[in-house]
C-alpha positions, 0 to 999 in steps of 0.5 A: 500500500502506497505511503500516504503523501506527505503535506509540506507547508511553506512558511515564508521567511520573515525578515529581521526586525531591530527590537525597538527600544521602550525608552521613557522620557524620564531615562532620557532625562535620566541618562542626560543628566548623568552623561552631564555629570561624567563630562563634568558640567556640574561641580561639586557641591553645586546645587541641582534643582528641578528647574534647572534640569528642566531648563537645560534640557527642556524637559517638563517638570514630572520627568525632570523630578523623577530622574533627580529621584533616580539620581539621589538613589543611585547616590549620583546626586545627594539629598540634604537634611535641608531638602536642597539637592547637590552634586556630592562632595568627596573626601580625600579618603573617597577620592583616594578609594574611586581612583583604585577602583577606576585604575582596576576596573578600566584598565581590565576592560581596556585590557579585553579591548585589544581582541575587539579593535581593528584599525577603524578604532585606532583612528578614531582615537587618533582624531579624538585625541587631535581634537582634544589638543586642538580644544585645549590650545583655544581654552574650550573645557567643555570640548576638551572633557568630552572628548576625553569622556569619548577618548576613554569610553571608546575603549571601554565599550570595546573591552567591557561588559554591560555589567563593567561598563554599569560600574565605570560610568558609575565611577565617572559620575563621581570623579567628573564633577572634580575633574571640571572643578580643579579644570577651573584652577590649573587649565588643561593638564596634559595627557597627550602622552598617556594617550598616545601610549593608549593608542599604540598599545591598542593598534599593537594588541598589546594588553599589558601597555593599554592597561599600564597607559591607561592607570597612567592617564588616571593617576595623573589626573588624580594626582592634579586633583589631589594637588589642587584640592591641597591647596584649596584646604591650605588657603582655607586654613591660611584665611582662618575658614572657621566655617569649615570646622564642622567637616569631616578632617579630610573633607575636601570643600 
C-alpha cells in the first residue's frame, strides 16, 4: 500500500526586525543628566534643582523630578537634611578609594579591548585625541572633557561588559564633577602622552601597555586633583575658614 503523501507547508521567511527600544522620557532625562555629570558640567557641591534640569534640557517638570529621584538613589546626586539637592562632595579618603577602583576596573576592560579593535578604532582615537589638543590650545573645557569622556569610553565599550561598563560610568559620575572643578584652577593638564601610549598599545594588541597607559592617564589626573584640592584646604586654613570646622578632617570643600 502506497505511503500516504506527505503535506509540506511553506512558511515564508520573515525578515529581521531591530527590537525597538521602550525608552521613557524620564531615562532620557535620566541618562542626560548623568552623561552631564561624567563630562563634568556640574561641580561639586553645586546645587541641582528641578528647574534647572528642566531648563537645560527642556524637559517638563514630572520627568525632570523623577530622574533627580533616580539620581539621589543611585547616590549620583545627594539629598540634604535641608531638602536642597547637590552634586556630592568627596573626601580625600573617597577620592583616594574611586581612583583604585577606576585604575582596576578600566584598565581590565581596556585590557579585553585589544581582541575587539581593528584599525577603524585606532583612528578614531587618533582624531579624538587631535581634537582634544586642538580644544585645549583655544581654552574650550567643555570640548576638551568630552572628548576625553569619548577618548576613554571608546575603549571601554570595546573591552567591557554591560555589567563593567554599569560600574565605570558609575565611577565617572563621581570623579567628573572634580575633574571640571580643579579644570577651573590649573587649565588643561596634559595627557597627550598617556594617550598616545593608549593608542599604540591598542593598534599593537598589546594588553599589558593599554592597561599600564591607561592607570597612567588616571593617576595623573588624580594626582592634579589631589594637588589642587591641597591647596584649596591650605588657603582655607591660611584665611582662618572657621566655617569649615564642622567637616569631616579630610573633607575636601
Amino acid at each position: 500500500m502506497p505511503s500516504a503523501a506527505k503535506t509540506v507547508r511553506h512558511v515564508a521567511a520573515r525578515p529581521a526586525l531591530k527590537q525597538v527600544k521602550n525608552v521613557t522620557l524620564r531615562e532620557q532625562v535620566t541618562e542626560s543628566v548623568r552623561s552631564a555629570l561624567m563630562n563634568g558640567h556640574f561641580q561639586p557641591g553645586e546645587v541641582v534643582t528641578v528647574k534647572a534640569i528642566t531648563e537645560l534640557l527642556g524637559a517638563s517638570v514630572m520627568p525632570a523630578r523623577e530622574s533627580m529621584n533616580r539620581l539621589i538613589a543611585e547616590g549620583a546626586l545627594e539629598l540634604r537634611p535641608n531638602r536642597t539637592v547637590i552634586v556630592p562632595v568627596l573626601s580625600r579618603h573617597e577620592f583616594d578609594e574611586l581612583t583604585d577602583l577606576r585604575c582596576h576596573v578600566e584598565g581590565l576592560a581596556a585590557s579585553h579591548a585589544v581582541a575587539h579593535a581593528d584599525a577603524s578604532h585606532v583612528q578614531q582615537l587618533r582624531e579624538i585625541d587631535r581634537a582634544m589638543r586642538a580644544s585645549a590650545r583655544s581654552g574650550n573645557a567643555d570640548a576638551y572633557l568630552d572628548g576625553n569622556f569619548q577618548f576613554h569610553f571608546l575603549i571601554y565599550r570595546l573591552g567591557a561588559s554591560p555589567f563593567m561598563l554599569s560600574i565605570i560610568e558609575k565611577l565617572w559620575v563621581r570623579v567628573g564633577p572634580l575633574l571640571r572643578s580643579c579644570f577651573n584652577e590649573t587649565g588643561f593638564s596634559d595627557s597627550s602622552k598617556h594617550h598616545a601610549q593608549i593608542v599604540e598599545a591598542l593598534g599593537a594588541r598589546k594588553a599589558g601597555e593599554l592597561r599600564k597607559g591607561i592607570v597612567a592617564d588616571i593617576a595623573m589626573a588624580a594626582d592634579t586633583i589631589r594637588a589642587v584640592q591641597a591647596g584649596r584646604a591650605e588657603a582655607r586654613r591660611a584665611v582662618g575658614a572657621g566655617q569649615g570646622a564642622h567637616r569631616a578632617a579630610d573633607a575636601w570643600l
